[in-house]
N, C-alpha and C positions, 0 to 999 in steps of 0.2 A: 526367761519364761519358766523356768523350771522351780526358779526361787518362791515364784509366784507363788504355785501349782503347790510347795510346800506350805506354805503360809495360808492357802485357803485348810488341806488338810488340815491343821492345826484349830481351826475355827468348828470346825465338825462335832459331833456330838462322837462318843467313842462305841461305835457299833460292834465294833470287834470284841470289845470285852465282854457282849451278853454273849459271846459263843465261846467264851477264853475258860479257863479252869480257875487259872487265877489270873485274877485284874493285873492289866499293863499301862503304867501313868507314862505320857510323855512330858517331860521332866523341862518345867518351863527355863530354868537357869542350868545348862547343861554340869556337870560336875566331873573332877576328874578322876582318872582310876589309875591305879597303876597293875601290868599283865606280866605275866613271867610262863616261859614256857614249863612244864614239870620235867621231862626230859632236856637235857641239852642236847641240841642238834648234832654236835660234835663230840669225839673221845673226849675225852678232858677238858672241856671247855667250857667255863662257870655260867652257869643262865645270866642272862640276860634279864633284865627291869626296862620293858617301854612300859611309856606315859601312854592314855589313852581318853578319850571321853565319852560320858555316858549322856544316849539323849532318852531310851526308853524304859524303863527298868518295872521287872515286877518278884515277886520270892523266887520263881524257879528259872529266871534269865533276863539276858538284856543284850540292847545294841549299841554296840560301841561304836567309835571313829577313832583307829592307831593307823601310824607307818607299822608297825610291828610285822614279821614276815609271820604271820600264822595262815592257815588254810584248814579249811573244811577237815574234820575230824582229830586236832591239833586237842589236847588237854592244855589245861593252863590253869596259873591260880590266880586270883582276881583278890585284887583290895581297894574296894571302895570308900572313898571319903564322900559320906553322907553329907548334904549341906547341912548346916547347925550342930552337929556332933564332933564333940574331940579326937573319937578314937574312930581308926579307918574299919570296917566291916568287913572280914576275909571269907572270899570263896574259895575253899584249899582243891575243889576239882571243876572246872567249869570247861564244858564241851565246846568248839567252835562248829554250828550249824550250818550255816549260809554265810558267805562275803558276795559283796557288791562293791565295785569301788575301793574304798578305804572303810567301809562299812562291814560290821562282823554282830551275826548272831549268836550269843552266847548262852549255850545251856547251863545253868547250873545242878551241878551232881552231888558235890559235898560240901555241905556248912555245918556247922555246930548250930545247937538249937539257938544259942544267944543273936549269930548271926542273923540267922532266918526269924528271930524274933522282932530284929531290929527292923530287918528288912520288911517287916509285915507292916508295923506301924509305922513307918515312911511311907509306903505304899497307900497304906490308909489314907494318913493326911493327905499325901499329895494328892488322893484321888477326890478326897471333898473338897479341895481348895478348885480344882478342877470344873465343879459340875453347880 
């Protein structure tokens, strides 16, 4: 029932985005990321690299799906592999907002202009392929 209730959302027009700053595409082929805490948890003990995937993404955040043990106000740097690009997209500061589940909102704080350029024109297309 719940799968359903997804897949109808998904058919919707995207209401949310006339109230958004900036547009949020739900990402029809989801993509992967990989997350790294910026602190290690522990004295001495080398971060950590989980795998993660992307289903919503826009320039200033996104929602993933990891095992990764992070929680609500956790930093992290995020590297996304854009579909169709060779080089992965690095978020060197991204805030964790909201978890659900296995599900995590992610803010991001710091990119380099090239990132968030990249990220602009992805955003773009995806969102006319969209509509």
């Amino acid at each position: 029932m719940e799968a359903r209730a997804l897949e109808q959302e998904d058919h919707r027009p995207p209401v949310a985005n006339r109230f958004r700053r900036h547009p949020r595409v739900r990402i029809e082929a989801p993509f992967i990321c990989a997350l790294s805490p910026i602190r290690p948890r522990r004295w001495l003990r080398r971060a950590t690299i989980d795998l993660g995937v992307v289903y919503d993404l826009s320039v200033r955040g996104a929602r993933v799906s990891t095992e990764a043990s992070i929680k609500p106000g956790d930093e992290i740097t995020l590297s996304l592999q854009l579909p169709k690009q060779i080089r992965s997209t690095d978020v060197m500061v991204a805030t964790v907002r909201w978890t659900k589940d296995q599900f995590f909102g992610l803010a991001f704080r710091k990119l380099s202009s090239d990132a968030h350029g990249r990220l602009k024109k992805f955003v773009a297309i995806a969102s006319k392929k969209s509509h």
